[in-house]
N, C-alpha and C positions, 0 to 999 in steps of 0.2 A: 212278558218282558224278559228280555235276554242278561242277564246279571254279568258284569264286567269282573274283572278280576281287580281286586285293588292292593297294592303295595304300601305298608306303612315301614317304620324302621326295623322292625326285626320278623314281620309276620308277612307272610301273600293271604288274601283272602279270594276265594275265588266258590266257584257256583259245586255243591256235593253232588259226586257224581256219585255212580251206580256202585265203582268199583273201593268207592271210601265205604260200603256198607259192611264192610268187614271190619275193617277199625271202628266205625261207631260201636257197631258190636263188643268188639273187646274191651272200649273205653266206658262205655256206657255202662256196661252188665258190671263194673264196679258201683257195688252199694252204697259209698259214701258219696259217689255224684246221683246217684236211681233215685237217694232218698228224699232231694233237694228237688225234684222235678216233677211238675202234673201229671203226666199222662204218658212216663215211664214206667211199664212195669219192670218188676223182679222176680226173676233171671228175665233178661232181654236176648230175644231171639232175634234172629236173623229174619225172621217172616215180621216180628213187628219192626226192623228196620226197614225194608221193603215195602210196610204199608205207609210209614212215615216217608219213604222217601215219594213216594206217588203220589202221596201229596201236596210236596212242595215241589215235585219237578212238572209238576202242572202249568199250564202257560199260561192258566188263568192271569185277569187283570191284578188287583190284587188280596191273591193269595199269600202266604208265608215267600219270603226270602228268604233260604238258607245258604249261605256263604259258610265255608267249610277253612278251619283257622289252619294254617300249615305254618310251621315256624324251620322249613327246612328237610322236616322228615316225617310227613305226610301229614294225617287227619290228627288233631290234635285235641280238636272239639266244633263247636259251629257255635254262628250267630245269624239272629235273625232279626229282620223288618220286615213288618206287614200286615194286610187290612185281612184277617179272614172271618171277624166277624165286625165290621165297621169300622173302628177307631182302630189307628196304626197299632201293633205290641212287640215289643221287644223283650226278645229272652235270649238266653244262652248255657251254653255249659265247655267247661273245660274240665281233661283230664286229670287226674289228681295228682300226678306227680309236675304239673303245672301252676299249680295254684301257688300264692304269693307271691309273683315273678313280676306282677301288671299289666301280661300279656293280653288277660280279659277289658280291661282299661282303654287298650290300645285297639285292639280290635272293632271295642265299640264304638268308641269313638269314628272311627274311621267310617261303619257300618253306619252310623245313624247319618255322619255328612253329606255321604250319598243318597240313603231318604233324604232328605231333606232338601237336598240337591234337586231329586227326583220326582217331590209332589207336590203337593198345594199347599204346605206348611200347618198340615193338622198338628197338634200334641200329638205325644207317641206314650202310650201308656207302658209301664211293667211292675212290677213287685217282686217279693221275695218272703221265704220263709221270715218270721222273727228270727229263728235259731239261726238263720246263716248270713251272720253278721256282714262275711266278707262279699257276700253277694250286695246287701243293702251299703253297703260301703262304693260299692263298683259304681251303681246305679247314681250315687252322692254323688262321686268325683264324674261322674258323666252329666250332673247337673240335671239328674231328678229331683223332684220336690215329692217329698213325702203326702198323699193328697187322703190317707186314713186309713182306719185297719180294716181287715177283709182275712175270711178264709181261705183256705186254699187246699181241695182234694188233692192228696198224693195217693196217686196209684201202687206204688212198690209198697206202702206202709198201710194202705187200705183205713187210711186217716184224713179226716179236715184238719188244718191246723191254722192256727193264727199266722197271719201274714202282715207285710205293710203295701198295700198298694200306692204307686208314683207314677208320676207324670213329669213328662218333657216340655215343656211350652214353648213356641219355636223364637222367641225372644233369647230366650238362656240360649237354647242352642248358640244361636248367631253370637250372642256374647260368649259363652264357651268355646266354639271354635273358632271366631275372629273372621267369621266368610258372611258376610250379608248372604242373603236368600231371597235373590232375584235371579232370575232367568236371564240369559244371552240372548 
């Protein structure tokens, strides 16, 4: 599936290409977003951007959706929707000198409307650290339900740690974004 570019007010969100693997790199390889994410190591190389991105530029049915956040002046951070192990999951990460702005808010929002635009109307599962409040926060105002705790391996910290795992159930959504979820 061919990922559209989507415009909201202040962000484009559009499909990572080959040549944002340089800016992930730079943004990523900061430790205070590495630390917040599964299957980030620390230091982030440019070979595991390139196997990350091979992954999701695969045409598969569904695989991960990464839409790459540009507020203007390029790769800022990415989000994502998608089936890669059954149930839809949503994650994301933004750069650090982005954080508190709502950017992540806005982005999602937008990302999940088009799931949900685009499939059968499963729940869209995600979670977050306990410790990163502002993530479980994101995930709130996007109209997850907290659905219980769970671990969660971080790579860069060579740590399980407690997490909250959430769920979207696509009723909230449609009340969240005010679009019924029918087809044309």
């Amino acid at each position: 599936m061919k990922l559209p570019e989507i415009r909201t007010g202040r962000l484009s969100l559009r499909p990572v290409l080959e040549q944002d693997l340089t800016d992930i790199v730079r943004l990523i390889d900061d430790y205070d977003v590495a630390k917040m994410l599964t299957t980030v190591p620390h230091p982030y190389a440019l070979s595991d951007a390139r196997d990350w991105y091979g992954q999701t530029a695969a045409e598969g049915r569904d695989g991960e959706r990464a839409f790459a956040i540009d507020k203007g002046e390029g790769l800022i951070g990415v989000v994502s929707c998608g089936k890669p192990d059954g149930t839809p999951e949503f994650g994301y990460w933004l750069a650090r000198r982005y954080w508190g702005q709502g950017l992540m808010t806005e982005a999602g929002k937008a990302v999940l409307v088009w799931h949900f635009d685009c499939s059968s109307g499963e729940p869209v599962l995600s979670g977050a650290l306990d410790e990163n409040r502002a993530s479980l926060n994101v995930l709130t105002k996007l109209g997850f339900a907290e659905i219980g705790p769970y671990r969660l391996s971080i790579k860069s910290r060579g740590e399980t740690l407690p997490a909250t795992r959430m769920k979207l159930e696509p009723e909230t959504y449609k009340r969240i974004s005010g679009r019924s979820h029918e087809r044309d």
